[in-house]
N, C-alpha and C positions, 0 to 999 in steps of 0.2 A: 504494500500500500504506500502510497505517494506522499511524503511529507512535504509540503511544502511553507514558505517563507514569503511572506511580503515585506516590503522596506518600503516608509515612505518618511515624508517631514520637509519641512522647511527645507529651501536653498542653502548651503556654506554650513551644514551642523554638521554635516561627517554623514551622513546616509551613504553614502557609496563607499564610501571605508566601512560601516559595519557591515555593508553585503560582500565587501570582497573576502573580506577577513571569515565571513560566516561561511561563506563558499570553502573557504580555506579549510576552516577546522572541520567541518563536515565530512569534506573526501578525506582529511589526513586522519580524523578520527576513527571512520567506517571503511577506509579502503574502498570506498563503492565512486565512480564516477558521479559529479553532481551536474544538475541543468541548473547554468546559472543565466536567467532571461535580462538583457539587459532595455527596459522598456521605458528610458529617459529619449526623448527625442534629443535631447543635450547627454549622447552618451560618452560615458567614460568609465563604464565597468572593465569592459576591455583594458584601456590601460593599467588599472589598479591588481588586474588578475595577470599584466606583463604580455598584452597579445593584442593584436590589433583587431577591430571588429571584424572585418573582412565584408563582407555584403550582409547588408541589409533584409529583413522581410519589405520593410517600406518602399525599396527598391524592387521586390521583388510586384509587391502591390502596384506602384505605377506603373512597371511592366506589364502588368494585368491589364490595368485601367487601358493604354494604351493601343493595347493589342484588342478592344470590345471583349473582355473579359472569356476571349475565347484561348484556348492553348494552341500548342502548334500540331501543324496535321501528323496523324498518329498516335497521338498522346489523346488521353483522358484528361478532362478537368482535375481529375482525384489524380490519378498520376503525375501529372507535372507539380503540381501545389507541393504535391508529398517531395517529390525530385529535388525540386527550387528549396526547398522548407532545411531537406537533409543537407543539399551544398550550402547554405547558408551559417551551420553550426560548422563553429573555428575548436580542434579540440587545442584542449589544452593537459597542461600537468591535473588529473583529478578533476578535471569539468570540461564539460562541453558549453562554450557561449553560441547565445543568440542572441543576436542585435534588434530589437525590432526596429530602428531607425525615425527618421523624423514623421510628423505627422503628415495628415492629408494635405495635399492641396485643393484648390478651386472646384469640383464638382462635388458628383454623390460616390461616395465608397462603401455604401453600405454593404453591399451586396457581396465587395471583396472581403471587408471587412469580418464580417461572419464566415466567410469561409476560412480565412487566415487565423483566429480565431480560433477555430474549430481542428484545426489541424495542430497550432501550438500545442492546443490542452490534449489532445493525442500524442506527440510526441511528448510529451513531461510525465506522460502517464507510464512511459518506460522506465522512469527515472524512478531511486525512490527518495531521493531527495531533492527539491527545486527550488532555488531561490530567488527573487525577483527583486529586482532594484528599480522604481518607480520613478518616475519625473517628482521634481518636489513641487509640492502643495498637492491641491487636490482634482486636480482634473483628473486625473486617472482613474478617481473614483467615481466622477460625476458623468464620464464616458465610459464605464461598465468595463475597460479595459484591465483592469486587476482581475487576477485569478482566483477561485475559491481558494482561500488559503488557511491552514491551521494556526497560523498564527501571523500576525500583521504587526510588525514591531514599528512606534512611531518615534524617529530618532529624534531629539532636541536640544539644544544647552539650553539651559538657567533663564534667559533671555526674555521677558515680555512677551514678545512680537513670538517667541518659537513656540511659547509654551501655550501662548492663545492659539495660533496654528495648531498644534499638535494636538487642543482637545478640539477644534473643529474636526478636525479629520475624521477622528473617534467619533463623533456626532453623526456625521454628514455619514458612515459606515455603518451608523444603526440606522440612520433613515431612510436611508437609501437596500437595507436589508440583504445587504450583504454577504454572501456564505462566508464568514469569517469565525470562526469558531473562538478563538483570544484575540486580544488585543495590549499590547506591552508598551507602555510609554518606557522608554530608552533617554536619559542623561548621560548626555555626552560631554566630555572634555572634563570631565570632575576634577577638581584639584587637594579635596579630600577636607576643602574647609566648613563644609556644610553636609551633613547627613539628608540622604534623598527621604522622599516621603515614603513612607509604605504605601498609603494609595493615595490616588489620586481618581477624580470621578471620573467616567467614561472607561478607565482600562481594567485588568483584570492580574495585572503586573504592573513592576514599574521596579526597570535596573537601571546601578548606574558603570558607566565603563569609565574609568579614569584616564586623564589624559598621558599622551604617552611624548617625552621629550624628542626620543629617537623618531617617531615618525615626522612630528613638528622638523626638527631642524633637519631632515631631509626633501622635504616636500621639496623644493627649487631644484634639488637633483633627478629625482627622478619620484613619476607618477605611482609606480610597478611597489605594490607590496607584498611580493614575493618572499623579500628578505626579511621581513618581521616576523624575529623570534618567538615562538610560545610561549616563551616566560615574560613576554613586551605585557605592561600593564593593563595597556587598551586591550591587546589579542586575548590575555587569558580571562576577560572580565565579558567579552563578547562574545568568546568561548562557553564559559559559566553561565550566561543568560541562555543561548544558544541550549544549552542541554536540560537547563531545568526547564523550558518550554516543552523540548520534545517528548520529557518523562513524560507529562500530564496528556499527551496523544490520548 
């Protein structure tokens, strides 16, 4: 059975560092390959996982759109989508990326849309772990583009502006009735001078990851957190959230 991961939050908290990192401890924990979706039209899971995205579904959708939504002669609609779907997954160390790419443009996409869609959540059904890194705020929720997911962690620091974000999210996910089974508000960048809450309303968790020196004063060098150690404060604390979510499956 399929575990799967949502990430969502505010711009500039670290959302794509907790999904890379989550990625990370997943396959190195389990040995099993993880589907890590990377569904920010501003992506850069790829670079954080050390790989380039490679093509796109978004690219593969305008190519649809293009072409009157028809495939090439010989092929099946269901063949090619699946075809285009697999060449688009970049493997990597422990995961397979998918990019979904930027958004629509100028017409109707409905109709690709649900098909692309439909074919993602088949392919992650192979997986039995999925992690998905969201565009930040809340469009992805309010275009049904998130996945039913067991747990939807919403990353945030301390911040006004992130923490009001962050319980919108949690709102607009029960209104919107979402198959989301938890939901874990995530403090990020702690520096250990204030103790997190136990709750807080809307989630049903709420960790904190400590900020990590080493990844700060690398960040200008390179994107790729490959090289952060397990014992990195941030990794073993997003580690620790990361597994006491999956006990309560």
């Amino acid at each position: 059975m399929t575990y799967t991961i949502a990430v969502s939050g505010k711009g500039g908290v670290g959302k794509t560092t907790f999904a890379a990192l989550a990625v990370r401890h997943l396959s190195e924990s389990t040995g099993e390959v993880v589907l890590a979706v990377d569904a920010d039209p501003n992506f850069n899971l790829g670079a954080k996982l050390g790989t380039d995205p490679g093509r796109t579904v978004g690219d593969l959708r305008e190519e649809m759109t293009a072409r009157g939504e028809e495939p090439p002669q010989g092929m099946s609609k269901h063949e090619y989508i699946d075809y285009q779907i697999r060449l688009a997954l970049k493997e990597g160390k422990g995961f397979d990326l998918l990019t979904m790419g930027r958004q629509e443009g100028p017409g109707c996409y409905c109709y690709v849309n649900n098909m692309l869609r439909t074919f993602v959540d088949r392919l992650a059904d192979k997986y039995s772990h999925v992690v998905i890194d969201n565009e930040a705020g809340m469009e992805h929720l309010s275009r049904r583009t998130t996945r039913s997911s067991d747990t939807l962690f919403v990353v945030s620091d301390r911040s006004k502006a992130a923490m009001d974000g962050a319980e919108r999210i949690a709102r607009l996910a029960d209104e919107m009735k979402l198959q989301i089974r938890r939901k874990a508000l995530v403090l990020n960048m702690a520096d250990g001078e204030s103790a997190a809450p136990e709750r807080v309303d809307g989630f049903d968790a709420v960790y904190t990851v400590r900020r990590s020196g080493m990844i700060q004063a690398r960040m200008t060098d390179t994107e790729s957190l490959l090289w952060v150690q397990r014992t990195d404060p941030a990794f073993s604390d997003i580690a620790k959230a990361v597994d006491s979510e999956r006990k309560r499956r």
